[in-house]
CHARMM internal coordinates of N, CA and C (Angstrom, degrees):
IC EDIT
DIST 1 N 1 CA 1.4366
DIST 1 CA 1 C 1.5332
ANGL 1 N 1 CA 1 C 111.71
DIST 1 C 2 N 1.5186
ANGL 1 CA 1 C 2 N 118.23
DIHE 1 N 1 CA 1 C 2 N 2.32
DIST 2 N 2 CA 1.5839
ANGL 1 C 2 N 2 CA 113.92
DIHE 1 CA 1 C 2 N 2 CA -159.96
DIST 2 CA 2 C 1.9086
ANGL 2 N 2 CA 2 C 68.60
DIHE 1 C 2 N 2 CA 2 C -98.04
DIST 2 C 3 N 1.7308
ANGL 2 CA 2 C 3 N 89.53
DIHE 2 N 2 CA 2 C 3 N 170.21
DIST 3 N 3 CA 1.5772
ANGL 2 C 3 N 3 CA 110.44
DIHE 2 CA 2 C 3 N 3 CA -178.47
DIST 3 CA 3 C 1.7266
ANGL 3 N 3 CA 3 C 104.22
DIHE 2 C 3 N 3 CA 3 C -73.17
DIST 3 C 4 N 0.8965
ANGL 3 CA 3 C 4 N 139.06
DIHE 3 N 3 CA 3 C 4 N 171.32
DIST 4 N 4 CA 1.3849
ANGL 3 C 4 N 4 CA 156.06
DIHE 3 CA 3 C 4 N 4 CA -169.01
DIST 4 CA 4 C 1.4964
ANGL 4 N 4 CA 4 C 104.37
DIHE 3 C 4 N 4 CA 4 C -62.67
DIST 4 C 5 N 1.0556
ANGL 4 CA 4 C 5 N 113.31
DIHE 4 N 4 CA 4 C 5 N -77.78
DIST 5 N 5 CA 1.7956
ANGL 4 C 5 N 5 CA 118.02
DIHE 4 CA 4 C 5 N 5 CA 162.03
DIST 5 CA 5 C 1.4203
ANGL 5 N 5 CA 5 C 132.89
DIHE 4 C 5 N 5 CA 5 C -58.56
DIST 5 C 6 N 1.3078
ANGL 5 CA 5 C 6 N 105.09
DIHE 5 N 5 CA 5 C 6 N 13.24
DIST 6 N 6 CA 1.7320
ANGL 5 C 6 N 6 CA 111.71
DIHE 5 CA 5 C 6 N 6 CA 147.53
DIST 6 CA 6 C 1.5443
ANGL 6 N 6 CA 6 C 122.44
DIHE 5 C 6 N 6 CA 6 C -132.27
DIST 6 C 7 N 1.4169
ANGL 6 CA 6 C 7 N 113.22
DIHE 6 N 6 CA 6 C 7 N 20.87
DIST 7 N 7 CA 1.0768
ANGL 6 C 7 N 7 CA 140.52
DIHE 6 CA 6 C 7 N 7 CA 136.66
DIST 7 CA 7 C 1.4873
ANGL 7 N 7 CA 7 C 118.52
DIHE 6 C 7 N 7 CA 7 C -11.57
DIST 7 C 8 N 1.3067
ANGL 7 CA 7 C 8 N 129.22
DIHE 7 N 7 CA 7 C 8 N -70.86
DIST 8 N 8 CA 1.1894
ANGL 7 C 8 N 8 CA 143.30
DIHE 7 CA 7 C 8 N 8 CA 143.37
DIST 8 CA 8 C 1.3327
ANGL 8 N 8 CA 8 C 132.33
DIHE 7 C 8 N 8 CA 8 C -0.77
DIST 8 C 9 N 1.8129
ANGL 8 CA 8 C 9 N 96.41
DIHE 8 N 8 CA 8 C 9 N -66.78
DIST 9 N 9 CA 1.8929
ANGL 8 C 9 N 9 CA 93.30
DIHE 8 CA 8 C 9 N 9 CA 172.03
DIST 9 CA 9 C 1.2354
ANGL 9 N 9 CA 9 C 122.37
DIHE 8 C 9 N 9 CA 9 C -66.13
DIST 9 C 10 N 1.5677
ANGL 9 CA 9 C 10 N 118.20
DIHE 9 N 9 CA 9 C 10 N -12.55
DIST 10 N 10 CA 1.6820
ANGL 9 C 10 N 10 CA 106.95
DIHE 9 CA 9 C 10 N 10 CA -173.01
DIST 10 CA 10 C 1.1099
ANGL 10 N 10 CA 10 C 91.54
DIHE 9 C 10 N 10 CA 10 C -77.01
DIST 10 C 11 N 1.3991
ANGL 10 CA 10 C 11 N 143.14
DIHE 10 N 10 CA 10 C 11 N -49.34
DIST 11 N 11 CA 1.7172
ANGL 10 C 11 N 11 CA 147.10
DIHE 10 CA 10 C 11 N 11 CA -148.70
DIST 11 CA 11 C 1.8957
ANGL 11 N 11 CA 11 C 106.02
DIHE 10 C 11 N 11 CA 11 C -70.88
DIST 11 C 12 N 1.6853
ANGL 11 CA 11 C 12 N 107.15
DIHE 11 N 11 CA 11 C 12 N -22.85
DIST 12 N 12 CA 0.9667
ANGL 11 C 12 N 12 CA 104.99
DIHE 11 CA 11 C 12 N 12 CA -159.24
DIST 12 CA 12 C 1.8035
ANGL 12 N 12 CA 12 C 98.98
DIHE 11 C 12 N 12 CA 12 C -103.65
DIST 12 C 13 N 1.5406
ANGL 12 CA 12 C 13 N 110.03
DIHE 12 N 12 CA 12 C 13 N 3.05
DIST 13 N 13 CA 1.4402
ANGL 12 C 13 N 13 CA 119.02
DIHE 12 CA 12 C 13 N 13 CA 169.76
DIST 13 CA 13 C 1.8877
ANGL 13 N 13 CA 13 C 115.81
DIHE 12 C 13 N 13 CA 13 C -80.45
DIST 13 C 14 N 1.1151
ANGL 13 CA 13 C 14 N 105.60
DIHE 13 N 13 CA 13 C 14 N 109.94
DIST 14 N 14 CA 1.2471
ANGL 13 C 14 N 14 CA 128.69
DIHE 13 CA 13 C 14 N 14 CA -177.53
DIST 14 CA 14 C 1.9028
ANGL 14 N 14 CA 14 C 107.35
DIHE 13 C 14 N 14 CA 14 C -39.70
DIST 14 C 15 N 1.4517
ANGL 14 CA 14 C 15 N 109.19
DIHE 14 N 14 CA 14 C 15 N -31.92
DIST 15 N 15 CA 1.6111
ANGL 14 C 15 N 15 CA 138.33
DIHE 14 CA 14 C 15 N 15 CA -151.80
DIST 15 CA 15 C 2.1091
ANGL 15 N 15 CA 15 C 79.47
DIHE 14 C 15 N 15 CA 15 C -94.89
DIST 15 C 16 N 1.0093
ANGL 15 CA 15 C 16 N 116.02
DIHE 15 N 15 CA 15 C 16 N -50.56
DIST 16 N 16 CA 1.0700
ANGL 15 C 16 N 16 CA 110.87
DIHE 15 CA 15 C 16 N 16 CA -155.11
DIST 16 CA 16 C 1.8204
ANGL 16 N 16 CA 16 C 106.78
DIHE 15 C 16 N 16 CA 16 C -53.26
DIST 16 C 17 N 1.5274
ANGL 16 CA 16 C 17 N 88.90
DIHE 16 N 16 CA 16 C 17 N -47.68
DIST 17 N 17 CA 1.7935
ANGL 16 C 17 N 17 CA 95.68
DIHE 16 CA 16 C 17 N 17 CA -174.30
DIST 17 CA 17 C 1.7869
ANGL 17 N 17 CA 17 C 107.91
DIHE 16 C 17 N 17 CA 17 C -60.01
DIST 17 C 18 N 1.1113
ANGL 17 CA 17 C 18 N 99.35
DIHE 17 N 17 CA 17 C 18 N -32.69
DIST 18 N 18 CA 1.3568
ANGL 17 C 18 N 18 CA 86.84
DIHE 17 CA 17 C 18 N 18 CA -172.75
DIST 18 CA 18 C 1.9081
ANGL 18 N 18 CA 18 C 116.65
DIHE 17 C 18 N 18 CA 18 C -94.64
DIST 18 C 19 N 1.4562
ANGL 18 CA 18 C 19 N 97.86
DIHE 18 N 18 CA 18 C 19 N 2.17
DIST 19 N 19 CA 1.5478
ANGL 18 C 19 N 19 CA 93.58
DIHE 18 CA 18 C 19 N 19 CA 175.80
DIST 19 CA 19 C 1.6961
ANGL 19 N 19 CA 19 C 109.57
DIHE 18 C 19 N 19 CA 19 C -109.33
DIST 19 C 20 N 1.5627
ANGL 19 CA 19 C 20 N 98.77
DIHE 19 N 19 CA 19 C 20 N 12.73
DIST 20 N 20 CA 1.6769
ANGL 19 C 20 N 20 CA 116.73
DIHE 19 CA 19 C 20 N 20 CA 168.55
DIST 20 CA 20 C 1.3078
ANGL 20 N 20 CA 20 C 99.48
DIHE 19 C 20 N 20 CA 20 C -109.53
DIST 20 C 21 N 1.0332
ANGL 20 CA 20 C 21 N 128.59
DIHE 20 N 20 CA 20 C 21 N -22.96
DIST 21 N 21 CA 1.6988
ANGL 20 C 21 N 21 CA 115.59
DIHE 20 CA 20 C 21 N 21 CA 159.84
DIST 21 CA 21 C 1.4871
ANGL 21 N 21 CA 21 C 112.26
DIHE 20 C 21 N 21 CA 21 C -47.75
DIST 21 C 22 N 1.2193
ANGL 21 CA 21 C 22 N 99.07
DIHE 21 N 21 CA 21 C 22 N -76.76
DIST 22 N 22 CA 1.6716
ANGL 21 C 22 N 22 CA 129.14
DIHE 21 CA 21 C 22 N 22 CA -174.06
DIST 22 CA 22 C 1.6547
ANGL 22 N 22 CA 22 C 99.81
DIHE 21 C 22 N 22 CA 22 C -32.09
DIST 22 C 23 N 1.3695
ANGL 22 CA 22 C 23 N 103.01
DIHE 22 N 22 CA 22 C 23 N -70.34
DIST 23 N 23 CA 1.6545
ANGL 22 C 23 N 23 CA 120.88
DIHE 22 CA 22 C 23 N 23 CA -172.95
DIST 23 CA 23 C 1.7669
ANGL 23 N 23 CA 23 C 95.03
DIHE 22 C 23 N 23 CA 23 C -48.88
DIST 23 C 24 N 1.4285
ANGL 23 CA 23 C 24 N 136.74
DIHE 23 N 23 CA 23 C 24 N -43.42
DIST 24 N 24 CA 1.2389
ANGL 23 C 24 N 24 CA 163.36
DIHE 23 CA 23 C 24 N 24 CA -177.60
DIST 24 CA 24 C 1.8188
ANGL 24 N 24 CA 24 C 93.93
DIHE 23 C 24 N 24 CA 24 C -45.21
DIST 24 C 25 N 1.5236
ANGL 24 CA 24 C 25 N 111.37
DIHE 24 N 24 CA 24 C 25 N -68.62
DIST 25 N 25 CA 1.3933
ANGL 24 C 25 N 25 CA 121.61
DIHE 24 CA 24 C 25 N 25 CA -151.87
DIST 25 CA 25 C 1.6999
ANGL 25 N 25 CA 25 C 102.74
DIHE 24 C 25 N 25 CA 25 C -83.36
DIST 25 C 26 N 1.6379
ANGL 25 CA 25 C 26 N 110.33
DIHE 25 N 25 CA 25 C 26 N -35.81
DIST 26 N 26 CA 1.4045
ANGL 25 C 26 N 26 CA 87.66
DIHE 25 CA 25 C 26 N 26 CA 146.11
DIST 26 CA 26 C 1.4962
ANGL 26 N 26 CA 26 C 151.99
DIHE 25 C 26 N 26 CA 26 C -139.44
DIST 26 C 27 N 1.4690
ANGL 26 CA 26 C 27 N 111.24
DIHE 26 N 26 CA 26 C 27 N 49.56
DIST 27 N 27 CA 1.1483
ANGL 26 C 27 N 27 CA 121.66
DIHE 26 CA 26 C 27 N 27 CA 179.09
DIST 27 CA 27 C 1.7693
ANGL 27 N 27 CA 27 C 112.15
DIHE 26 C 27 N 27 CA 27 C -111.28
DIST 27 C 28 N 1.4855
ANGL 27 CA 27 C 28 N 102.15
DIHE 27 N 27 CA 27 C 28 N -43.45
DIST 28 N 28 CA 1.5608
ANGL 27 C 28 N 28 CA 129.86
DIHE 27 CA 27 C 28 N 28 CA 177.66
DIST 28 CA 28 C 1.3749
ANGL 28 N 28 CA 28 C 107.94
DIHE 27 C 28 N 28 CA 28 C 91.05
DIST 28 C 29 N 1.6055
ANGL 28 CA 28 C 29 N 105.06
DIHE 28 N 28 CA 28 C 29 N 32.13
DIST 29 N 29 CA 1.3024
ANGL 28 C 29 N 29 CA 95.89
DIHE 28 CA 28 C 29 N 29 CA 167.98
DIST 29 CA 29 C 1.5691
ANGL 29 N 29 CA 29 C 114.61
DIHE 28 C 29 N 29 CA 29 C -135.02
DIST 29 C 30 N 1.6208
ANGL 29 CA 29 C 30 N 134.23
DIHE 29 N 29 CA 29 C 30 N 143.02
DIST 30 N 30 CA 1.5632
ANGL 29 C 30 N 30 CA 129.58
DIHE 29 CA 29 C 30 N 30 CA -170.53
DIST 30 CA 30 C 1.3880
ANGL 30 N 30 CA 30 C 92.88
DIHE 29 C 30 N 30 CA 30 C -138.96
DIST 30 C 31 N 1.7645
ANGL 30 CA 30 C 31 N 87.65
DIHE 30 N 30 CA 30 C 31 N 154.26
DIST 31 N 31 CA 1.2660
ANGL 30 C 31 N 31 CA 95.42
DIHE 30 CA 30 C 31 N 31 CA 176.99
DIST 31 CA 31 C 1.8540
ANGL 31 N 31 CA 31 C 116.30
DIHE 30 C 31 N 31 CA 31 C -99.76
DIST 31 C 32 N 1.0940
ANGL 31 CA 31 C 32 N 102.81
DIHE 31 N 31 CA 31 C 32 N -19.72
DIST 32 N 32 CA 1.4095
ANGL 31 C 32 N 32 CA 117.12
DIHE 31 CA 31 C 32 N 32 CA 159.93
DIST 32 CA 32 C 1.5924
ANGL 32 N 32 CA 32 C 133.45
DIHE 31 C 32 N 32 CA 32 C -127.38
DIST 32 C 33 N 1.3530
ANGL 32 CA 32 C 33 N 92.08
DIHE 32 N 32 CA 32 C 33 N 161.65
DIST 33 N 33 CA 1.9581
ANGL 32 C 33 N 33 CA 86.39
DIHE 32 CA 32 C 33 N 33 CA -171.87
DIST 33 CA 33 C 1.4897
ANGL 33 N 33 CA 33 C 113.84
DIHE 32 C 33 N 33 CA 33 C -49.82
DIST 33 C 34 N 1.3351
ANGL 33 CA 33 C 34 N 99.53
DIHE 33 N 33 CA 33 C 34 N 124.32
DIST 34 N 34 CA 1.8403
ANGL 33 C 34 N 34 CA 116.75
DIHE 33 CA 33 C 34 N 34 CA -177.45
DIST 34 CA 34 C 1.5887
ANGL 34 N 34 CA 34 C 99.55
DIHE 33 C 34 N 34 CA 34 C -54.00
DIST 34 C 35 N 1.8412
ANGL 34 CA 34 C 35 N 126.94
DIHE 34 N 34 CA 34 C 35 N -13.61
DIST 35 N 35 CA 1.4076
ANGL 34 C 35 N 35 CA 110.91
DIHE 34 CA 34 C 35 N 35 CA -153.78
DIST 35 CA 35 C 1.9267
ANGL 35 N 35 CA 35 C 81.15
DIHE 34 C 35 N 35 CA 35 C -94.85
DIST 35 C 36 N 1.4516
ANGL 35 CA 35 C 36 N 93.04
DIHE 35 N 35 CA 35 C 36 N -46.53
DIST 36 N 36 CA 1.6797
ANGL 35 C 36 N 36 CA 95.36
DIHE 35 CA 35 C 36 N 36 CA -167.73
DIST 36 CA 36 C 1.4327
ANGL 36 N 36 CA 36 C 106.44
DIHE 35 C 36 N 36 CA 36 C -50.09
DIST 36 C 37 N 1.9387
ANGL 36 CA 36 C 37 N 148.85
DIHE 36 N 36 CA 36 C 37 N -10.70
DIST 37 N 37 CA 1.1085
ANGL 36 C 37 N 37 CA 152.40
DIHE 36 CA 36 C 37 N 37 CA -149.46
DIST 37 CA 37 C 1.2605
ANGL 37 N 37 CA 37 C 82.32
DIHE 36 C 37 N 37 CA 37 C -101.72
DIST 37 C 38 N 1.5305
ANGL 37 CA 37 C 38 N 112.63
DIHE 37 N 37 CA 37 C 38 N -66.77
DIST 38 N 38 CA 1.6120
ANGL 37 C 38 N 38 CA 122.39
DIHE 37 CA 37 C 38 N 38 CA -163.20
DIST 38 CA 38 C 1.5580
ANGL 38 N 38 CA 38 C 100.97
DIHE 37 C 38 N 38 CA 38 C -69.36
DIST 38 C 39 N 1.2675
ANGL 38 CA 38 C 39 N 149.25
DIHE 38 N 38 CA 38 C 39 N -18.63
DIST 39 N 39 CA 1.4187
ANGL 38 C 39 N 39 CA 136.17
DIHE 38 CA 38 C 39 N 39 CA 165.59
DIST 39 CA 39 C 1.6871
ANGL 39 N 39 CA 39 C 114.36
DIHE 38 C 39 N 39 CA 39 C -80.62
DIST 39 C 40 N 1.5526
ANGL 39 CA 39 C 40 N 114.94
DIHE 39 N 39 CA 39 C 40 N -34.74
DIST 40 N 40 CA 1.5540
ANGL 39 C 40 N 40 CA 97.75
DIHE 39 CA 39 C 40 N 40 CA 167.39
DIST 40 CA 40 C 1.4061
ANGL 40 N 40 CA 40 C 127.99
DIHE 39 C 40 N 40 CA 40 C -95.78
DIST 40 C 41 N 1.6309
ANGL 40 CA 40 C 41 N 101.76
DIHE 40 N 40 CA 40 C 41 N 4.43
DIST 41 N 41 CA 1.9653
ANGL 40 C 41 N 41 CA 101.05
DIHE 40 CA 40 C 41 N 41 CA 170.77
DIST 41 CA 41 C 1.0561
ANGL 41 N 41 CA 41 C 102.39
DIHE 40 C 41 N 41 CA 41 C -77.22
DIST 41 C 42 N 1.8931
ANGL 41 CA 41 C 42 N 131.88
DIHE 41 N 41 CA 41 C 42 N -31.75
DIST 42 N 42 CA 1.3808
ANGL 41 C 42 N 42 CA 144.23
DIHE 41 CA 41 C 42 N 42 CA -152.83
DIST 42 CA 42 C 1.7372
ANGL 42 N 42 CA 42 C 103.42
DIHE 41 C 42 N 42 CA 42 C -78.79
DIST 42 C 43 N 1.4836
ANGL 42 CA 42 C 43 N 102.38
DIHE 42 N 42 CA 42 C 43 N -46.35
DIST 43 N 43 CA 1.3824
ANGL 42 C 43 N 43 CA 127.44
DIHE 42 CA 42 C 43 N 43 CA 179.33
DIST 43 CA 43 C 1.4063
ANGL 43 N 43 CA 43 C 107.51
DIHE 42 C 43 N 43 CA 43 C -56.31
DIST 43 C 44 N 1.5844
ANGL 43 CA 43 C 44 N 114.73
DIHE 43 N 43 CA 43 C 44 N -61.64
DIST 44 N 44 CA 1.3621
ANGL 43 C 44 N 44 CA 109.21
DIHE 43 CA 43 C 44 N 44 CA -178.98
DIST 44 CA 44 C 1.3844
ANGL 44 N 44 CA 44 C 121.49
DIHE 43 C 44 N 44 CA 44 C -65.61
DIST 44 C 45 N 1.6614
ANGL 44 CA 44 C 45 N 122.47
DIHE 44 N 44 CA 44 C 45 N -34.76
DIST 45 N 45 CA 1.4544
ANGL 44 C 45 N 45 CA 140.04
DIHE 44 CA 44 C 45 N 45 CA 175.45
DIST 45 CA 45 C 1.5502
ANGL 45 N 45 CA 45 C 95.51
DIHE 44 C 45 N 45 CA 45 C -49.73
DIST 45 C 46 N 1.2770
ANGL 45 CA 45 C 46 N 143.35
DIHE 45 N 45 CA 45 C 46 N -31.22
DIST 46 N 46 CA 1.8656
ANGL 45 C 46 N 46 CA 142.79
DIHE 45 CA 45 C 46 N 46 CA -139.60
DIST 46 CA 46 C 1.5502
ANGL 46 N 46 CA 46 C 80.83
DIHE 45 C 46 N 46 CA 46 C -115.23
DIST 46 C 47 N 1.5595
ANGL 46 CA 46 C 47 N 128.96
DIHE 46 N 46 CA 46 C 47 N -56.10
DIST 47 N 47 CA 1.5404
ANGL 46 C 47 N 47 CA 108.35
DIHE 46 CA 46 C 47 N 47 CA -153.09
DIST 47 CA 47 C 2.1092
ANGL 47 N 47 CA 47 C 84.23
DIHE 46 C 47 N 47 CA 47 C -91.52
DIST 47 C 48 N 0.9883
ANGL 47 CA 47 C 48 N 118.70
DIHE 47 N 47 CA 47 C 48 N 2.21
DIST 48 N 48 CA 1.3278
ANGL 47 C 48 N 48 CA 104.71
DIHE 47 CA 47 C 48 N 48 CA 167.54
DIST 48 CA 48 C 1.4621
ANGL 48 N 48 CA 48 C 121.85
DIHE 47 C 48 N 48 CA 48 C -63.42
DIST 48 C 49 N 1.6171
ANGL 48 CA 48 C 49 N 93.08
DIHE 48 N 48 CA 48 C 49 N -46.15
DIST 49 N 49 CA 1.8280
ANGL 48 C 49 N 49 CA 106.95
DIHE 48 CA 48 C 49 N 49 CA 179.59
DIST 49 CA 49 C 1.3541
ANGL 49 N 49 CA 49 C 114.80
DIHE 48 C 49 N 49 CA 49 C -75.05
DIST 49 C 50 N 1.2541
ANGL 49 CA 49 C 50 N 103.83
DIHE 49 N 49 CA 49 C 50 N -23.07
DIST 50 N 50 CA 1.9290
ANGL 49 C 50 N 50 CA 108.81
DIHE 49 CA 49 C 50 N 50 CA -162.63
DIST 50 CA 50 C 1.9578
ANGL 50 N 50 CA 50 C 80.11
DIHE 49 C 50 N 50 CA 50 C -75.92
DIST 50 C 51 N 1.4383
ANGL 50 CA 50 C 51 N 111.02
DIHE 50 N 50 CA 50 C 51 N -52.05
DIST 51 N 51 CA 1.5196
ANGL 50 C 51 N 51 CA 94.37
DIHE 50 CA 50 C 51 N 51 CA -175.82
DIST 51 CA 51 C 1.3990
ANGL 51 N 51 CA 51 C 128.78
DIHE 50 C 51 N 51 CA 51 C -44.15
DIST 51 C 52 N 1.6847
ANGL 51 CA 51 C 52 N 110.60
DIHE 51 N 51 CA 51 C 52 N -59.01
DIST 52 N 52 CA 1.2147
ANGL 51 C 52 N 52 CA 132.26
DIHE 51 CA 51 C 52 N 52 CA 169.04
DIST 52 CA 52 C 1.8182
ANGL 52 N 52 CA 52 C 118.43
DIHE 51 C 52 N 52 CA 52 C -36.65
DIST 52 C 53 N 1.7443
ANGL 52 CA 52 C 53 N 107.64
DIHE 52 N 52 CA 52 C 53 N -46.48
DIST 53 N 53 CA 1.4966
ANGL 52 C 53 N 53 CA 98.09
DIHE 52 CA 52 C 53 N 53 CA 169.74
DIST 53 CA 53 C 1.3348
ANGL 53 N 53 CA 53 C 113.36
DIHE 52 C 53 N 53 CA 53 C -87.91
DIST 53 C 54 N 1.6110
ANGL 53 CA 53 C 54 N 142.23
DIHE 53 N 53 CA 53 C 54 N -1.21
DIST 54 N 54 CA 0.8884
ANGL 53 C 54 N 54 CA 131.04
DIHE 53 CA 53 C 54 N 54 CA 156.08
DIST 54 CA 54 C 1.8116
ANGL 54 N 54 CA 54 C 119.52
DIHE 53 C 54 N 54 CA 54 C -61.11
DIST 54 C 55 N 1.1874
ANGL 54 CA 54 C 55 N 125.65
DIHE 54 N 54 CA 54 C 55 N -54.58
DIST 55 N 55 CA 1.6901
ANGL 54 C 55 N 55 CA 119.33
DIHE 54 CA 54 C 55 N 55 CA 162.61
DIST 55 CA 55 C 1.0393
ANGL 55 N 55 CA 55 C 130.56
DIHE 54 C 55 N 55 CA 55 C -54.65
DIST 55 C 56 N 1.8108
ANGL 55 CA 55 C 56 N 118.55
DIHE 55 N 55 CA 55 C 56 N -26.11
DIST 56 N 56 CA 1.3808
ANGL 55 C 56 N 56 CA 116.75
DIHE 55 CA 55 C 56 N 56 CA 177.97
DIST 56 CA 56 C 1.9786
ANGL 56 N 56 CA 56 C 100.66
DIHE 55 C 56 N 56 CA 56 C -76.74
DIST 56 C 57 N 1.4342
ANGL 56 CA 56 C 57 N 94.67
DIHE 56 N 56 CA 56 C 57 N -41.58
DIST 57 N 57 CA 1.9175
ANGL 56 C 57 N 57 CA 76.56
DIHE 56 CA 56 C 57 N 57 CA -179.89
DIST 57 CA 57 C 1.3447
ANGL 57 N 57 CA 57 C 108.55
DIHE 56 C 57 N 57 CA 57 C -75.68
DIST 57 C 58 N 0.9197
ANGL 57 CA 57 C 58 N 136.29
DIHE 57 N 57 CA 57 C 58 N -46.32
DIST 58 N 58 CA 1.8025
ANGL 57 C 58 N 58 CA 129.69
DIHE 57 CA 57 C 58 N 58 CA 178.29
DIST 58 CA 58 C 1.2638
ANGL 58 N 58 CA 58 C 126.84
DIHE 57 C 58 N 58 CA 58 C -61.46
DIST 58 C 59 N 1.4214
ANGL 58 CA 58 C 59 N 126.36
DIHE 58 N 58 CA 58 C 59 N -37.03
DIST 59 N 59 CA 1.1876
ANGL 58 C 59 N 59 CA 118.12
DIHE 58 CA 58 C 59 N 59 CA 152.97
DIST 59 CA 59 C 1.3392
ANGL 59 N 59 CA 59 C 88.05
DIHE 58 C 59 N 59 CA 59 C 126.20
DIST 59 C 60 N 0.9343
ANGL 59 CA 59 C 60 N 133.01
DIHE 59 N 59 CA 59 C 60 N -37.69
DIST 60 N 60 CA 2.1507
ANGL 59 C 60 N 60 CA 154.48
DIHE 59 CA 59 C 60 N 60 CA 177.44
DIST 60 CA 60 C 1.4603
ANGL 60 N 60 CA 60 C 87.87
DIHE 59 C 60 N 60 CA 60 C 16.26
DIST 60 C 61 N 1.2324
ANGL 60 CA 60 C 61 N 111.75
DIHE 60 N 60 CA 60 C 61 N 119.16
DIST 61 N 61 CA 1.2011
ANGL 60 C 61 N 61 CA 109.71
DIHE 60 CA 60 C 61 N 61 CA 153.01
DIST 61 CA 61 C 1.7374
ANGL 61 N 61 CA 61 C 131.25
DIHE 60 C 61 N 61 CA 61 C 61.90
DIST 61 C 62 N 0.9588
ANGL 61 CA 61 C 62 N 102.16
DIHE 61 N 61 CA 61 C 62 N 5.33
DIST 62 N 62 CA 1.6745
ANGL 61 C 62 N 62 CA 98.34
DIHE 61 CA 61 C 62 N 62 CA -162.61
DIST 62 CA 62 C 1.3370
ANGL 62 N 62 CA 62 C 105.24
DIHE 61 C 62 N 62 CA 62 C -115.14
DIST 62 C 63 N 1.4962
ANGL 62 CA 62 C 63 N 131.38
DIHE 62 N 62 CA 62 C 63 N -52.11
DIST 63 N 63 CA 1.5251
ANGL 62 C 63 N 63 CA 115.23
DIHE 62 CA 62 C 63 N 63 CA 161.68
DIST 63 CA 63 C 1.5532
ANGL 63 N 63 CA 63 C 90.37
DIHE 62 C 63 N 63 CA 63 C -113.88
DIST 63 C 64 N 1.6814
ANGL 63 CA 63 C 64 N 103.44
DIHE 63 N 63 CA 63 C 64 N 167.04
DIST 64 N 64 CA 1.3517
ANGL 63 C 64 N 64 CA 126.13
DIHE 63 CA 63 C 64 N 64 CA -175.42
DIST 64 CA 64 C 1.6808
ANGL 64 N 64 CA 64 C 100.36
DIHE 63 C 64 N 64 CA 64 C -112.34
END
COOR INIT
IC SEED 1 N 1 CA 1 C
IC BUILD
């Protein structure tokens, strides 16, 4: 429903791929490729953890 040239922000919502999965598993219908959903939830899930074990081994910030 957004105009043509903001098009963009839905694709670039992290929520979107995975609530077009969902909508996907039970309606049988997507609006984008089910593979491209499952490669950038997977993508974001990996640099989520790589962040997460980067502060737990360094210590970043958490006690002084």
């Amino acid at each position: 429903m957004l105009p043509a040239n903001l098009q963009w922000l839905v694709y670039a919502n992290p929520i979107f791929y995975a609530i077009d999965g969902i909508r996907y598993s039970l309606t049988g219908y997507h609006e984008r490729s089910l593979f491209l959903g499952v490669g950038i939830l997977i993508a974001l899930t990996l640099a989520t953890l790589a962040a997460s074990v980067f502060v737990f081994r360094t210590g970043w910030k958490l006690w002084s």
